[in-house]
N, C-alpha and C positions, 0 to 999 in steps of 0.2 A: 677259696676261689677269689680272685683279684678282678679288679674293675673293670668290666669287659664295655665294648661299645652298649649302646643303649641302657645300660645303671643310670641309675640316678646317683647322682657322686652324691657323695657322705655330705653333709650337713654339718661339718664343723664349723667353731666355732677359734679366731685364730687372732694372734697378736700380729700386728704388723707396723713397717716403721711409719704409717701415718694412724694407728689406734688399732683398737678391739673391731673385728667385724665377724660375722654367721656368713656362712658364702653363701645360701641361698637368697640369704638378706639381700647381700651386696650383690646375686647377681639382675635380682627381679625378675626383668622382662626384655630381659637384654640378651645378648649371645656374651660369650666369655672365651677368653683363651687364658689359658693357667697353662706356666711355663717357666721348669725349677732346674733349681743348678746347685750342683753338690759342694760350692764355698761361695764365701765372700772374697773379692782379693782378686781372683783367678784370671790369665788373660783371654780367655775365649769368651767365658762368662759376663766380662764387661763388653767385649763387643756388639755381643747380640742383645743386651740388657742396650746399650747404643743405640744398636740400629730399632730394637722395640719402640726405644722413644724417639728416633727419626720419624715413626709410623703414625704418629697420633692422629693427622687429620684421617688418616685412611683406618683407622681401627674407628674413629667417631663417624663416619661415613657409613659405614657398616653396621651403625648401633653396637657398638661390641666394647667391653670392659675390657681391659687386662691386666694380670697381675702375676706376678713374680713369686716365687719360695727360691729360699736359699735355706739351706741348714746351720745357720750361724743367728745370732743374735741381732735386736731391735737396733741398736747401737752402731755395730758393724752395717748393716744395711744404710744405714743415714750417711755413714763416714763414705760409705760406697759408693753411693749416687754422685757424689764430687767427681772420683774419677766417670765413673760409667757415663756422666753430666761433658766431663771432659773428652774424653774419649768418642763417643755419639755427637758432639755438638747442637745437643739437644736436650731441653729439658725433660725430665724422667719424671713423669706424675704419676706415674700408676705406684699403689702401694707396692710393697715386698713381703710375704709373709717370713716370720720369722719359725724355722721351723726345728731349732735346736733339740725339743721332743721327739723329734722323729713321726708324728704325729702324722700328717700329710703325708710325709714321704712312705707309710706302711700303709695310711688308709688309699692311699692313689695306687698302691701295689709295686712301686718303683725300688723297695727295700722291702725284705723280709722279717717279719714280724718280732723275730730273734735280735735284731738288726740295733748295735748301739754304735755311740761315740765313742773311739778310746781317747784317752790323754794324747795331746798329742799328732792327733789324727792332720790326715791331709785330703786332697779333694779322693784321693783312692777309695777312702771308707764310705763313697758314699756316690761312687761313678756313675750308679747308674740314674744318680737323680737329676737328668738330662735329660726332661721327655716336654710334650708341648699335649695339650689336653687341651677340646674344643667342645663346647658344650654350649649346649641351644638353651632357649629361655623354658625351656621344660624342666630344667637342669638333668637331661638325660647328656651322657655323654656319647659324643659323638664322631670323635676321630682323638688319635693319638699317636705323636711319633715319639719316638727313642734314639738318641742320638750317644755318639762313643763322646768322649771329653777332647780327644784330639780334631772333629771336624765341629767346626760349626753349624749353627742351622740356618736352612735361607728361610726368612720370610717370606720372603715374595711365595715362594712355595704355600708358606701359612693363610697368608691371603688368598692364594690361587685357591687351595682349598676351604677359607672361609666361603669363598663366592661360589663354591661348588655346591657347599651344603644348603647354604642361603638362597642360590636357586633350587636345588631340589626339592625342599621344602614348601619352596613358596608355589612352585610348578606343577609339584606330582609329576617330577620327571628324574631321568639320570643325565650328568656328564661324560664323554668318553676320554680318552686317554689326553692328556696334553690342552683340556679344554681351558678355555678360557673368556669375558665375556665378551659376550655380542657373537660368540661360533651358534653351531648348532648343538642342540642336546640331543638325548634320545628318548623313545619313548616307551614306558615299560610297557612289556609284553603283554602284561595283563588288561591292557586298552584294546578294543577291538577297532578294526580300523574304521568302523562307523564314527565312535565314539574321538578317534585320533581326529577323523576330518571334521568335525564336529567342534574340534577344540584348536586345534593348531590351521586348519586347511590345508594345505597343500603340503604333504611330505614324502620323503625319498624312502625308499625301503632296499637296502645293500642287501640284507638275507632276509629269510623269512621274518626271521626273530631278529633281528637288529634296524630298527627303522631311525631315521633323523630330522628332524622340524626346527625352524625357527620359534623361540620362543613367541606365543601369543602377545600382542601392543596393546 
């Protein structure tokens, strides 16, 4: 069985090109995005490794870490961050796990456990390690996407959904489709509406079971 939402991601322990860290160590009490890429080298791969580090003030705003895997070596990661550096016009602080083991790439579920290196190999052997993994300071995991190697990822997406979980969490509420903040949220069904006006005041109810509130100030 592979890493489903709410696990608690593995606890490894990992090289990366700024030292040794335990991911639970390093993530604390923080939120995390973990966000891997099947080479070093690649052009899709350094763009969004780019725009990650375009994002700093807005990942530090959000309390939130983030860090990279690539399945390639300590070495190549450092040589990488020049272009990625160049490319993003932005400095690239977050480590990179170095994940040549396959280590991460099987305990995340993004490769199959059979799953090795050949000689030789290109980003093919290793396509599907393209996914973006978001995990709260529980270190339960709690959203992930998968991407093919030909489209890239939007962030802005990543953040739309960090501020989606960040309010849920913090609210005891849901987002509806396209939200974003300062909209309205909804409110789970399992509030009665005593307890709803009680907490938000004044809210809309579309259907029976679908109501909407301004977040409480």
């Amino acid at each position: 069985m592979g890493l489903r939402i709410n696990d608690t991601i593995p606890d490894l322990t990992v090289e990366t090109d700024q030292g040794t860290i335990r991911l639970h160590d390093w993530i604390g009490d923080a939120w995390a995005i973990l966000f891997s890429h099947p080479k070093d080298f690649t052009p899709v791969c350094t763009t969004e490794f780019g725009a990650v580090a375009q994002l700093a003030d807005e990942w530090a705003k959000r309390g939130t870490k983030v860090i990279g895997v690539s399945v390639d070596g300590v070495e190549d990661h450092r040589k990488w961050k020049v272009d990625i550096e160049t490319a993003g016009g932005a400095n690239a602080g977050f480590p990179i796990i170095a994940d040549a083991g396959l280590e991460v790439s099987k305990a995340f579920d993004m490769l199959p456990a059979e799953a090795y290196l050949p000689d030789g190999r290109t980003p093919n052997d290793s396509a599907t390690v393209r996914s973006v993994f978001i995990i709260g300071p529980d270190k339960k995991l709690k959203l992930s996407m998968t991407y093919p190697m030909n489209v890239g990822r939007n962030f802005a997406e990543v953040l739309r959904a960090l501020d989606g979980l960040q309010t849920a969490a913090k609210y005891s509420v849901a987002t509806p489709a396209n939200w974003e903040v300062g909209q309205d949220v909804v409110i789970p069904a399992t509030v009665s509406g005593e307890d709803a006006t009680a907490k938000f005041g004044e809210f809309r109810t579309v259907l029976p079971y679908l109501r909407m509130a301004k977040l409480p100030t």
